[in-house]
N, C-alpha and C positions, 0 to 999 in steps of 0.2 A: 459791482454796485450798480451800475451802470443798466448792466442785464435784469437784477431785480427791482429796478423801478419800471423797468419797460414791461415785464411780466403784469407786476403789480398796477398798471394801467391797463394792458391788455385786458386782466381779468376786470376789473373793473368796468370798459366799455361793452365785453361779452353780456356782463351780468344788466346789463342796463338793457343790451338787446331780449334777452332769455325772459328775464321780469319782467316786463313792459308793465305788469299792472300794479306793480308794487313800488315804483317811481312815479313822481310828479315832473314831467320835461320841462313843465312850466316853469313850474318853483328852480329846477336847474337851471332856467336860463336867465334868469331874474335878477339883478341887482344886491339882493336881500341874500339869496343863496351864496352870492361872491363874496360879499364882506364878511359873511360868518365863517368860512371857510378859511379866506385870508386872515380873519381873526385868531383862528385858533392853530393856524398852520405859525402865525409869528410868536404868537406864545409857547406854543410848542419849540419854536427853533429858536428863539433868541434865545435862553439861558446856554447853550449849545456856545452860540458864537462869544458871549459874555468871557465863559471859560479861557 
């Protein structure tokens, strides 16, 4: 589990390297970017931990 979250970040920072033009660094480093993320990462997992 462990190994495919760290793949699946791997690729992740690759593709941010490879695309440079098809990301915004800005908007990723922003305030606005984190809470939507964190938004949809705890809806995403709470019914998870509810069970």
């Amino acid at each position: 589990m462990i190994l495919a979250q760290l793949l699946s970040l791997a690729c992740y920072v690759l593709s941010l390297i490879v695309l440079k033009s098809h990301f915004d660094p800005e908007f990723l480093q922003s305030w606005d970017f984190i809470w939507r993320v964190l938004l949809v990462t705890l809806i995403s997992c709470l019914p998870l931990y509810v069970l």
